[in-house]
PDB file with SEQRES, HELIX, SHEET and CRYST1 records, atoms N, CA, C and O in Angstrom:
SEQRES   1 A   75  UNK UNK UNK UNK UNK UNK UNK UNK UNK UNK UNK UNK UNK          
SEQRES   2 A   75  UNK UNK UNK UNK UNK UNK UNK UNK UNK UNK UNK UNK UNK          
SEQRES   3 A   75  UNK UNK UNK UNK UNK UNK UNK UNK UNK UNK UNK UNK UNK          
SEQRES   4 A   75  UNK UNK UNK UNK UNK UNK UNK UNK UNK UNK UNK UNK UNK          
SEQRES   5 A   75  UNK UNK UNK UNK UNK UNK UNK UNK UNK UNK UNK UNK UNK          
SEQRES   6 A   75  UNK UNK UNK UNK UNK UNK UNK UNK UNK UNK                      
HELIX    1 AA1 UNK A    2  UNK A    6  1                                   5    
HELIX    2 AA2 UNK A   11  UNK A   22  1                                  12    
HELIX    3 AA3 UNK A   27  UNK A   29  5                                   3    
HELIX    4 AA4 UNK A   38  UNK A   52  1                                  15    
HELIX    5 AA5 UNK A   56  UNK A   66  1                                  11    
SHEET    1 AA1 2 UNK A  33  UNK A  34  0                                        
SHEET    2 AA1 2 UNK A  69  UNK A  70  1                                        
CRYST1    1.000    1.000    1.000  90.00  90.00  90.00 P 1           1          
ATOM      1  N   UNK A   1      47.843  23.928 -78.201  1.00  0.00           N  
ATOM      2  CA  UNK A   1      46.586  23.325 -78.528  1.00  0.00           C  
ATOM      3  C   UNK A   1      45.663  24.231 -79.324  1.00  0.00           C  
ATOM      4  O   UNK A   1      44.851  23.784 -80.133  1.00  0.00           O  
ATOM      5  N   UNK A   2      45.807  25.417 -79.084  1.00  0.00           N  
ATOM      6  CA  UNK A   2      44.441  26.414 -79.727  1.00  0.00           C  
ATOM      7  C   UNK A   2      45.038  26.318 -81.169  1.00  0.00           C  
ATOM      8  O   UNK A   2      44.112  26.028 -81.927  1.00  0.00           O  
ATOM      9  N   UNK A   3      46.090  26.431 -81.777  1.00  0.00           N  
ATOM     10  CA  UNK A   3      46.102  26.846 -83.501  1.00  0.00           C  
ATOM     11  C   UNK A   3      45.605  24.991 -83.472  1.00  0.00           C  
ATOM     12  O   UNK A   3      44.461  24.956 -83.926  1.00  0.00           O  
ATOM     13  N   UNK A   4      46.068  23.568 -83.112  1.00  0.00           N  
ATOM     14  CA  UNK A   4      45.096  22.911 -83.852  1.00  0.00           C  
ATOM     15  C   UNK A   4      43.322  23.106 -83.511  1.00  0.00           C  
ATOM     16  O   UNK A   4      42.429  22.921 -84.338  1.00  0.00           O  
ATOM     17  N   UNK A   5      43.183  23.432 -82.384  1.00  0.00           N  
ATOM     18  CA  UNK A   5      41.812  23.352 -82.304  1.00  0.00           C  
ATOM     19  C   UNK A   5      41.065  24.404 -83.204  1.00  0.00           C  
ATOM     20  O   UNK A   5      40.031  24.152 -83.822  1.00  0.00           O  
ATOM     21  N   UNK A   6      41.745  25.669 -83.200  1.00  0.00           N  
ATOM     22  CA  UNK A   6      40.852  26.918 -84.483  1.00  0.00           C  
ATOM     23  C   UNK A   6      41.463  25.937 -85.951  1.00  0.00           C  
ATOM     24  O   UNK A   6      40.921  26.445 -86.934  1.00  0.00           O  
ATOM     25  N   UNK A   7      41.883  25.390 -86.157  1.00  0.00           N  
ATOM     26  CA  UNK A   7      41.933  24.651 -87.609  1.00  0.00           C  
ATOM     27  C   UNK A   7      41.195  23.210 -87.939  1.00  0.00           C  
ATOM     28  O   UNK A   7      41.419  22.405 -88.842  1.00  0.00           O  
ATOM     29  N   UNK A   8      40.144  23.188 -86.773  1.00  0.00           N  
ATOM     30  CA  UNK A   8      39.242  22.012 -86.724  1.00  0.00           C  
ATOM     31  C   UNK A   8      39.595  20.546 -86.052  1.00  0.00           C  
ATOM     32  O   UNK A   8      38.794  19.617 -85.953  1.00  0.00           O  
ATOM     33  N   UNK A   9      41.385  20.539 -85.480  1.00  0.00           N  
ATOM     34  CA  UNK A   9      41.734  19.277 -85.054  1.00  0.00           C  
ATOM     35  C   UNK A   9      41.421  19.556 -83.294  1.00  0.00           C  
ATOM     36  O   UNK A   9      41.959  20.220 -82.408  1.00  0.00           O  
ATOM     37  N   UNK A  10      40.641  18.949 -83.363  1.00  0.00           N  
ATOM     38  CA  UNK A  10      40.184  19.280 -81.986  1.00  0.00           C  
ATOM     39  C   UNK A  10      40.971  18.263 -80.893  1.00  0.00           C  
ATOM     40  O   UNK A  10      41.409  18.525 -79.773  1.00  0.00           O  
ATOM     41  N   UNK A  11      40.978  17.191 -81.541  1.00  0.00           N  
ATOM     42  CA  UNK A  11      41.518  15.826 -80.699  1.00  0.00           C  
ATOM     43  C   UNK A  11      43.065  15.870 -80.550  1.00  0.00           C  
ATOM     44  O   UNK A  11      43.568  15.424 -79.519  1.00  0.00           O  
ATOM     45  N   UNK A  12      43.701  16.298 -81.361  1.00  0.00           N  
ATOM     46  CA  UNK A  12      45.660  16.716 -81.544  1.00  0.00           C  
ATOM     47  C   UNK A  12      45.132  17.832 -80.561  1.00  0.00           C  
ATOM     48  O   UNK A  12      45.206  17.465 -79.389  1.00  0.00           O  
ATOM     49  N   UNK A  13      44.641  19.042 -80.729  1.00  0.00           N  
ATOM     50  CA  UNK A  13      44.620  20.126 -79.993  1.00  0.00           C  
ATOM     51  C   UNK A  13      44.041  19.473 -78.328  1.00  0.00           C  
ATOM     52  O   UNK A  13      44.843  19.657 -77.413  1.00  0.00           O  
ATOM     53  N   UNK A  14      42.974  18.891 -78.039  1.00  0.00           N  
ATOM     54  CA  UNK A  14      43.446  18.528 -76.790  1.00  0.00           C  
ATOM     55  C   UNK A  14      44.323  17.713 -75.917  1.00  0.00           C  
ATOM     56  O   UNK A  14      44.519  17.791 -74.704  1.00  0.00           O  
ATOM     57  N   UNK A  15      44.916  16.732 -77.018  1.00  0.00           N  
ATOM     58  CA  UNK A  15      46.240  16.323 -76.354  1.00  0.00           C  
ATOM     59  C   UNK A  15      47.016  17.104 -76.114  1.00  0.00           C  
ATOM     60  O   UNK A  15      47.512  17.067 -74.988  1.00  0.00           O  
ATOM     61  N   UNK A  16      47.448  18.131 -77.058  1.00  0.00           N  
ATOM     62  CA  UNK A  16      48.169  19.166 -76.688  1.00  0.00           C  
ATOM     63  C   UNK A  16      47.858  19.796 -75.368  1.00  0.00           C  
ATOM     64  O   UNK A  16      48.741  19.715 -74.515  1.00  0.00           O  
ATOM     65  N   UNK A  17      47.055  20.241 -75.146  1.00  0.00           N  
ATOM     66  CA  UNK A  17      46.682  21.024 -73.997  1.00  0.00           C  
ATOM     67  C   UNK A  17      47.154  20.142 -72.493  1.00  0.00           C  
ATOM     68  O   UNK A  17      47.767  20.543 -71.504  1.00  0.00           O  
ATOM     69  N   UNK A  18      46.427  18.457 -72.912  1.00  0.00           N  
ATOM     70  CA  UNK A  18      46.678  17.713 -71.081  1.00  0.00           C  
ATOM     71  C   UNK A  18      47.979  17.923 -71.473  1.00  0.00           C  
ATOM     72  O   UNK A  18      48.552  18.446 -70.517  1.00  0.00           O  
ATOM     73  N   UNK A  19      48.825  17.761 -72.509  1.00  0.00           N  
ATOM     74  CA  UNK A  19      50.209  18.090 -72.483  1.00  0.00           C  
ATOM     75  C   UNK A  19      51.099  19.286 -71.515  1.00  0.00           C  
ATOM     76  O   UNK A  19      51.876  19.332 -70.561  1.00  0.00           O  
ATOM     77  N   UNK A  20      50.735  19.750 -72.016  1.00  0.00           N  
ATOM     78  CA  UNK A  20      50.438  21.230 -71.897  1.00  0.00           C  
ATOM     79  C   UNK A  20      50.718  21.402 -70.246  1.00  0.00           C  
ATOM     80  O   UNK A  20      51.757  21.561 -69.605  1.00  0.00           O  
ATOM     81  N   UNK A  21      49.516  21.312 -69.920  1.00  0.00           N  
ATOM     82  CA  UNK A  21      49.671  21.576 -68.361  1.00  0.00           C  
ATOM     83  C   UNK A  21      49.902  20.694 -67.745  1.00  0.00           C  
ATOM     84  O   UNK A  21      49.801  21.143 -66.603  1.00  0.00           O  
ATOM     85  N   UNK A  22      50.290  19.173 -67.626  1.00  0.00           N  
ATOM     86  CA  UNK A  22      51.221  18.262 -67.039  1.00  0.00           C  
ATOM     87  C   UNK A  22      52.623  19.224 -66.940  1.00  0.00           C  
ATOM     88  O   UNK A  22      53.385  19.166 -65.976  1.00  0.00           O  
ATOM     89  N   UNK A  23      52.791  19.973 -67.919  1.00  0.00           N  
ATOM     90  CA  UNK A  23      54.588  20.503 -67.521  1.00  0.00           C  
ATOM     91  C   UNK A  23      54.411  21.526 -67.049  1.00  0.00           C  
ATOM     92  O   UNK A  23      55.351  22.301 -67.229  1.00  0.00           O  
ATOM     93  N   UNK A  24      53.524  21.945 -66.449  1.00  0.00           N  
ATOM     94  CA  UNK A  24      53.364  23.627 -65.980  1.00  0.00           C  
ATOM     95  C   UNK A  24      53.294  23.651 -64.706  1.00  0.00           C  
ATOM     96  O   UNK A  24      52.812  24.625 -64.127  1.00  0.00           O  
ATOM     97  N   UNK A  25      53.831  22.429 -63.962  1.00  0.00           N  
ATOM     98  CA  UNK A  25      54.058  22.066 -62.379  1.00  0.00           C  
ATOM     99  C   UNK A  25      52.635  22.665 -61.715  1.00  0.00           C  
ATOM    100  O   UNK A  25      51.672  23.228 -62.235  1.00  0.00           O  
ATOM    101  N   UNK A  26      52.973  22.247 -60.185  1.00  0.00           N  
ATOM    102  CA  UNK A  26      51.677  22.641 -59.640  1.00  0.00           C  
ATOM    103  C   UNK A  26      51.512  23.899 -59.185  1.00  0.00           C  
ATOM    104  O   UNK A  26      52.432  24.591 -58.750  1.00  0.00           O  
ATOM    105  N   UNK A  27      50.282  24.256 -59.272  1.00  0.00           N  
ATOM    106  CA  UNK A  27      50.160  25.865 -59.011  1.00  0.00           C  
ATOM    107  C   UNK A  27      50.284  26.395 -57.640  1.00  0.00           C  
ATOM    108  O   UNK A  27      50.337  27.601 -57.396  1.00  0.00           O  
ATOM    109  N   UNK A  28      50.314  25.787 -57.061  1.00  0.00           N  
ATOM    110  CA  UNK A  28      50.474  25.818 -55.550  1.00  0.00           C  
ATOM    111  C   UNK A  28      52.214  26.126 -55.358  1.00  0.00           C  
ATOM    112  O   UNK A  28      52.599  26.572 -54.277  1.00  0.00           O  
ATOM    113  N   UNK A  29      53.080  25.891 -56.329  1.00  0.00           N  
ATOM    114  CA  UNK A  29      54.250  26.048 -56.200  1.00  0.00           C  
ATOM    115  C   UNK A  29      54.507  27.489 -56.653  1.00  0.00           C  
ATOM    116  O   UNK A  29      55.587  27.977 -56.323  1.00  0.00           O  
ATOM    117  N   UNK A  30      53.420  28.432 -57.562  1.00  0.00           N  
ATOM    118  CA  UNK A  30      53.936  29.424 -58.122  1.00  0.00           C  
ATOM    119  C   UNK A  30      52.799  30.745 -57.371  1.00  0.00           C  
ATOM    120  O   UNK A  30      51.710  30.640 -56.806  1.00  0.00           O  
ATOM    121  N   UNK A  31      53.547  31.774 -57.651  1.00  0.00           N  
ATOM    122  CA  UNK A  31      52.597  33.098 -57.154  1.00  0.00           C  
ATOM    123  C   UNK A  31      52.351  33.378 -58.759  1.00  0.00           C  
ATOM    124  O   UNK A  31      51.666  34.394 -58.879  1.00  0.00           O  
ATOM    125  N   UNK A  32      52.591  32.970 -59.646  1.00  0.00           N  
ATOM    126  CA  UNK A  32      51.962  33.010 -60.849  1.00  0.00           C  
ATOM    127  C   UNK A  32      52.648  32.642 -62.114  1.00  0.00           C  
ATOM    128  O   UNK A  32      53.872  32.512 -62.091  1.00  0.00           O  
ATOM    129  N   UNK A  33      51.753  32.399 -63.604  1.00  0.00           N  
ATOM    130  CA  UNK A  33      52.130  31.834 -65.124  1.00  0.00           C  
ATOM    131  C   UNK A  33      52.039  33.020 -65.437  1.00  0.00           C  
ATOM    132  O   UNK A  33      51.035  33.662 -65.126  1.00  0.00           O  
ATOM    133  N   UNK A  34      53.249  33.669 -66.241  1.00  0.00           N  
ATOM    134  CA  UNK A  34      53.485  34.801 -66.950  1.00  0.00           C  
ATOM    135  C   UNK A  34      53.379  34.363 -68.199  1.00  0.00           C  
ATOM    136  O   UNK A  34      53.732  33.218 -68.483  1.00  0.00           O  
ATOM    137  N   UNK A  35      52.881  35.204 -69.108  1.00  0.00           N  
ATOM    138  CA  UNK A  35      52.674  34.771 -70.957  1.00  0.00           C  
ATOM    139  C   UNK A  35      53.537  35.804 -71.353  1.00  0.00           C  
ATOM    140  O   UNK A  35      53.858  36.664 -70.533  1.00  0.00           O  
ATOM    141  N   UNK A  36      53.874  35.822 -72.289  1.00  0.00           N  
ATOM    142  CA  UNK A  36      54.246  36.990 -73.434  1.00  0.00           C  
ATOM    143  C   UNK A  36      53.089  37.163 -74.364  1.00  0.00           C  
ATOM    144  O   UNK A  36      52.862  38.268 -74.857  1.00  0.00           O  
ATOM    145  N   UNK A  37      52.357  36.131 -74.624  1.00  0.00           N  
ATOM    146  CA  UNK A  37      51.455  36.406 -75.911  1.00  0.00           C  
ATOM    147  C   UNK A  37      50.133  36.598 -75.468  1.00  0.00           C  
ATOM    148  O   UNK A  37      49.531  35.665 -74.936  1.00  0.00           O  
ATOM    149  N   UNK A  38      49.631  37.667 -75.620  1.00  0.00           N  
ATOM    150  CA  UNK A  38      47.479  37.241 -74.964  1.00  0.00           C  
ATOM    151  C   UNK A  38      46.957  36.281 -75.675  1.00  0.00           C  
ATOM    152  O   UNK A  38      46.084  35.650 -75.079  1.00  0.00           O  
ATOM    153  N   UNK A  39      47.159  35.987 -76.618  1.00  0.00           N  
ATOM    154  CA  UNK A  39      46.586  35.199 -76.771  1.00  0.00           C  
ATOM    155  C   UNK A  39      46.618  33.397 -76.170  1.00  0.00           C  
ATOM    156  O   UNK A  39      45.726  32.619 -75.831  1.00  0.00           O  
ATOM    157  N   UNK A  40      48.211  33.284 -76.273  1.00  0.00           N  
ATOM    158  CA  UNK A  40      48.668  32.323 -75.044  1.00  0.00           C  
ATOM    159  C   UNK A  40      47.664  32.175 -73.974  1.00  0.00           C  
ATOM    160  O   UNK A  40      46.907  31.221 -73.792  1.00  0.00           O  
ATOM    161  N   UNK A  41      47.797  33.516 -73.135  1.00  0.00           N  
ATOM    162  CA  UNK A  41      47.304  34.106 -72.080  1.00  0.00           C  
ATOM    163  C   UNK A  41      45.868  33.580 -72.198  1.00  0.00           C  
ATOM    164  O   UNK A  41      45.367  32.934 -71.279  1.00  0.00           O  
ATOM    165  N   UNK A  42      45.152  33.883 -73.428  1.00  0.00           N  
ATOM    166  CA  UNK A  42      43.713  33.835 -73.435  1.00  0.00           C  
ATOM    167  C   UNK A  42      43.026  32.537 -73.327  1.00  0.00           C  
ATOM    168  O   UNK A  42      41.918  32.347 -72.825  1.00  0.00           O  
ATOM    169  N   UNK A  43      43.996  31.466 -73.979  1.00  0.00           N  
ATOM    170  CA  UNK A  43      43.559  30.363 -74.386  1.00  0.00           C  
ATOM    171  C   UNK A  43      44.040  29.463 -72.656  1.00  0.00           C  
ATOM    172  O   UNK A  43      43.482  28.368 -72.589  1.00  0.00           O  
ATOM    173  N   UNK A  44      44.468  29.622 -72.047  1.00  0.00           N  
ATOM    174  CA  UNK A  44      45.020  28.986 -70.781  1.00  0.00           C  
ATOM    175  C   UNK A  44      44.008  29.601 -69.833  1.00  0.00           C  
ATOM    176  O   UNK A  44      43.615  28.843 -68.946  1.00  0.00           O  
ATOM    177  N   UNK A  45      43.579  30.659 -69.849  1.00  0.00           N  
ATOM    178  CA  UNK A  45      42.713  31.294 -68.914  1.00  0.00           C  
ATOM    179  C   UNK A  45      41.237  30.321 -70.020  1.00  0.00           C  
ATOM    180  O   UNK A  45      40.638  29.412 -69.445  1.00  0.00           O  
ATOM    181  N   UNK A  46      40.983  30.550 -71.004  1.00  0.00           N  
ATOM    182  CA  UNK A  46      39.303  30.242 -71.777  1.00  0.00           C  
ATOM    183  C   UNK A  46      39.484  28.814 -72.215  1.00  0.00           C  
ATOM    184  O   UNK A  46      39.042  27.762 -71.754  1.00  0.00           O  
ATOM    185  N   UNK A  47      40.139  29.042 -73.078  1.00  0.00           N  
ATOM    186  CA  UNK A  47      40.155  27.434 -73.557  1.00  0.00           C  
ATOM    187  C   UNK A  47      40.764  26.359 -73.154  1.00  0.00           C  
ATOM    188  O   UNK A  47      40.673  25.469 -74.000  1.00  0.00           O  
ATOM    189  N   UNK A  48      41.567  25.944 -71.873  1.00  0.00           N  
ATOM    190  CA  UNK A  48      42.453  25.122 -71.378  1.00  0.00           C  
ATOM    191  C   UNK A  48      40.977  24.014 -70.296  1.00  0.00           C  
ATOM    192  O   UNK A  48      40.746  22.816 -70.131  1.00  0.00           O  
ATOM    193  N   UNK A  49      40.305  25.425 -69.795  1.00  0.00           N  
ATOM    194  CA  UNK A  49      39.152  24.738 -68.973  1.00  0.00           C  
ATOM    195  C   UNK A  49      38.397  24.184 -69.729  1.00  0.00           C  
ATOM    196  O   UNK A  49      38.246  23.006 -69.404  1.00  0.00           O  
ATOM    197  N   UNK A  50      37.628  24.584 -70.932  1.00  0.00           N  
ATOM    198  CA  UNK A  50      37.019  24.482 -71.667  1.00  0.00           C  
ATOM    199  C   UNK A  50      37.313  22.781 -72.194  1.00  0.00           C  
ATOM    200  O   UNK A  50      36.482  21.874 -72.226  1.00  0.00           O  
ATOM    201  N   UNK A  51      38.556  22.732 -72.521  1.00  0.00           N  
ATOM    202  CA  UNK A  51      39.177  21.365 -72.753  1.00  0.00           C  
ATOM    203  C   UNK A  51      38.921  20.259 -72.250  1.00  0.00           C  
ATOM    204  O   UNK A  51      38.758  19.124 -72.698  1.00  0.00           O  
ATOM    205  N   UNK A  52      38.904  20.782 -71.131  1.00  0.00           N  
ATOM    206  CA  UNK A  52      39.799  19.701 -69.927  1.00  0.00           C  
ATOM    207  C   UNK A  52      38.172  19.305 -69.196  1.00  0.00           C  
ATOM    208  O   UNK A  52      38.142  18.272 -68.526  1.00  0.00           O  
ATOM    209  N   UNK A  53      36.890  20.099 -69.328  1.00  0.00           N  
ATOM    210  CA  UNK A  53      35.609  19.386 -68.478  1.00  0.00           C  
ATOM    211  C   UNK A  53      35.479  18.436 -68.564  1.00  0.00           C  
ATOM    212  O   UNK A  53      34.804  18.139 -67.578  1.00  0.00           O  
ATOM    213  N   UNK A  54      35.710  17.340 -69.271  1.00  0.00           N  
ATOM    214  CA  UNK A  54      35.437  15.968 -69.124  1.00  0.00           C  
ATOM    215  C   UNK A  54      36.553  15.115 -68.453  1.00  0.00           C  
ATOM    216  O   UNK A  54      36.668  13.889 -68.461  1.00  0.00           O  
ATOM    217  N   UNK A  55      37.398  16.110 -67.835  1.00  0.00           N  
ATOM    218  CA  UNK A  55      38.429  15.200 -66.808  1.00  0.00           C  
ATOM    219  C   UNK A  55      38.526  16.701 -65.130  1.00  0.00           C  
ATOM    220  O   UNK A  55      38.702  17.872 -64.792  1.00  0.00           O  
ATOM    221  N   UNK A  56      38.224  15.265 -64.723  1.00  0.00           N  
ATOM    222  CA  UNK A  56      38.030  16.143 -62.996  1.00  0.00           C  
ATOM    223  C   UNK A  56      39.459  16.616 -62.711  1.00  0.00           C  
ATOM    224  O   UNK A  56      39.655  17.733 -62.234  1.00  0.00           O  
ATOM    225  N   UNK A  57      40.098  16.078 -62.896  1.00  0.00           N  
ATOM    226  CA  UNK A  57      41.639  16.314 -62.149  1.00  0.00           C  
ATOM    227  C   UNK A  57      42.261  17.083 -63.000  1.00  0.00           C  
ATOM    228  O   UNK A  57      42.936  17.979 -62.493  1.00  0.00           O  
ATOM    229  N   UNK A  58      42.232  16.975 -64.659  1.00  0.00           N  
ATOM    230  CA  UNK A  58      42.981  18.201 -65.506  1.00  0.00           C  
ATOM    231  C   UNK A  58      41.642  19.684 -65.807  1.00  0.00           C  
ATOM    232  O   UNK A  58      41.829  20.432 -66.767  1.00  0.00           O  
ATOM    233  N   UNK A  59      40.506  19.882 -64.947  1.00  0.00           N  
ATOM    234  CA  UNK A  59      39.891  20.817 -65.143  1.00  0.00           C  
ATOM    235  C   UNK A  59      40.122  21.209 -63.901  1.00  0.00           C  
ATOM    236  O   UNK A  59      39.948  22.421 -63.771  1.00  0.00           O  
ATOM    237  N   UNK A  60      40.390  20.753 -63.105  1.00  0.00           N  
ATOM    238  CA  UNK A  60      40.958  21.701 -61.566  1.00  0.00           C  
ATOM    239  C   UNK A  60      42.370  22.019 -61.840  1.00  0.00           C  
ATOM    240  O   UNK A  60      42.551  23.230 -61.710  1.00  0.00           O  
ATOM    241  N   UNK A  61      43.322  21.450 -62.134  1.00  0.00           N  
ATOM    242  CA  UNK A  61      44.164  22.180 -62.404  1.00  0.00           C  
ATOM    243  C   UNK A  61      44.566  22.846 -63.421  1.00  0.00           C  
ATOM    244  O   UNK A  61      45.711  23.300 -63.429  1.00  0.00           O  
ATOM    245  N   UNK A  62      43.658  23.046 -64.534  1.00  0.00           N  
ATOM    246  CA  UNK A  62      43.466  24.266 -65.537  1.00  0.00           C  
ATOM    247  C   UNK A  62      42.949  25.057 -65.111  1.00  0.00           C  
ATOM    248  O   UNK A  62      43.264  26.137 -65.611  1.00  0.00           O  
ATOM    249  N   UNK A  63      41.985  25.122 -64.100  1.00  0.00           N  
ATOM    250  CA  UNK A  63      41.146  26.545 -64.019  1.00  0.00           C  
ATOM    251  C   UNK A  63      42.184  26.926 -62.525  1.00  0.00           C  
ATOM    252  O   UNK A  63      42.031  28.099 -62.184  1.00  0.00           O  
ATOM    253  N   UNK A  64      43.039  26.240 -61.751  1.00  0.00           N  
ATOM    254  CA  UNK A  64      43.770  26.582 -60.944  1.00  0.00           C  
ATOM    255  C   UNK A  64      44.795  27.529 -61.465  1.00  0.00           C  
ATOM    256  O   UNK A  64      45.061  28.518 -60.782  1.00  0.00           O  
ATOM    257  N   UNK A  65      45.514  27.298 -62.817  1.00  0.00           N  
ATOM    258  CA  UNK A  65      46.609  27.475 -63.565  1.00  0.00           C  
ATOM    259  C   UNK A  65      45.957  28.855 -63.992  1.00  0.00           C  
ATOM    260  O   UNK A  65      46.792  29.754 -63.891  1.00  0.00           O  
ATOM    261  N   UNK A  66      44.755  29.290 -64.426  1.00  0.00           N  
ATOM    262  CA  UNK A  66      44.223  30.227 -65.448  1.00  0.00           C  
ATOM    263  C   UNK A  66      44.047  31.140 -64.755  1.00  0.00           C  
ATOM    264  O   UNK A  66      44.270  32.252 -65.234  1.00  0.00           O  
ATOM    265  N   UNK A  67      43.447  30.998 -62.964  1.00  0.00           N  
ATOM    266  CA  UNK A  67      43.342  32.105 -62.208  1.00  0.00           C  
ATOM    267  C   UNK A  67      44.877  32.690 -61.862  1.00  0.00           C  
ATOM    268  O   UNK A  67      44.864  33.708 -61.170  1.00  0.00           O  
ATOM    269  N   UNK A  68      45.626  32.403 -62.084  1.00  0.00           N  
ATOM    270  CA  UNK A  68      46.724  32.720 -61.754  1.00  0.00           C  
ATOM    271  C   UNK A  68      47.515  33.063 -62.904  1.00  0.00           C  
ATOM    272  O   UNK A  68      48.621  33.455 -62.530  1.00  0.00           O  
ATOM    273  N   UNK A  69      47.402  33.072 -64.034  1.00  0.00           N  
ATOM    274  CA  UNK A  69      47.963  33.480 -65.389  1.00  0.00           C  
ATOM    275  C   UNK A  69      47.950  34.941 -65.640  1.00  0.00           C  
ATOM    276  O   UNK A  69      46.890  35.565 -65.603  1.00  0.00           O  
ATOM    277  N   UNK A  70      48.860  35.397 -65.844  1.00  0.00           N  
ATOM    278  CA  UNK A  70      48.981  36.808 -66.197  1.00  0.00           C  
ATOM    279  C   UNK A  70      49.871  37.288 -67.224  1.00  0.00           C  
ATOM    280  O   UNK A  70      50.927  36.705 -67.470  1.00  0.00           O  
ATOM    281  N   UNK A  71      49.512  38.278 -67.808  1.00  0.00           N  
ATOM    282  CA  UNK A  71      50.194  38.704 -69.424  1.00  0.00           C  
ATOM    283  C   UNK A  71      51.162  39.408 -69.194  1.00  0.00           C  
ATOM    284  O   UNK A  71      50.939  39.904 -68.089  1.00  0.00           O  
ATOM    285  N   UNK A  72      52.351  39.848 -69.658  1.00  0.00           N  
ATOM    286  CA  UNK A  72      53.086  40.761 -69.463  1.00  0.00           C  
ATOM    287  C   UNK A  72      52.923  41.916 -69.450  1.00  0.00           C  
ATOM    288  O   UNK A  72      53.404  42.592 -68.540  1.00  0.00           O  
ATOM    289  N   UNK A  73      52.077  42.563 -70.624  1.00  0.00           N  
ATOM    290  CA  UNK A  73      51.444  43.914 -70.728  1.00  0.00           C  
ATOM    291  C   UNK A  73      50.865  44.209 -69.566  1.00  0.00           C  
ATOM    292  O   UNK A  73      50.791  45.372 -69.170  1.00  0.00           O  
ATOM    293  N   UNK A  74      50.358  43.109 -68.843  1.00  0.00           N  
ATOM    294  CA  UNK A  74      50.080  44.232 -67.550  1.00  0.00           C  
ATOM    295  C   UNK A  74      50.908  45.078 -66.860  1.00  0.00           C  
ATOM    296  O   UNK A  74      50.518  46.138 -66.371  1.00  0.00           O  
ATOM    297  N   UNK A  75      52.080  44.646 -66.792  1.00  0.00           N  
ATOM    298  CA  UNK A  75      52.929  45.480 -66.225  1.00  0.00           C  
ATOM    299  C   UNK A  75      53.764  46.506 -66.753  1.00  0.00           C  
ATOM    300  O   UNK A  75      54.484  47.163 -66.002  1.00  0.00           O  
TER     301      UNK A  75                                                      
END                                                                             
């Protein structure tokens, strides 16, 4: 969702996103979402919530998904 949304398609870019985290199962199933990319990383932690405020049920489980997201470089 973020390369259409930084190129002004905001509406493709948030379909992408409820996309997005419909396949990223429930978070309650994982001790955590590993990224390879920060920026991945960045946009699931900043911009996934950001997306999703005008829906109750995909902004709880984006900001559920984001506290639990972690980059590889951390380790």
């Amino acid at each position: 969702g973020l390369p259409a949304i930084a190129s002004g398609d905001g509406k493709d870019g948030r379909k992408t996103i409820h996309k997005n985290l419909k396949q990223m199962g429930n978070p309650a199933d994982y001790d955590s979402y590993l990224v390879l990319c920060p920026s991945c990383g960045m946009a699931v932690k900043e911009e996934f919530p950001e997306h999703t405020a005008d829906n109750p049920d995909l902004y709880k489980l984006s900001t559920e998904i984001a506290q639990k997201t972690l980059s590889l470089g951390m380790f």
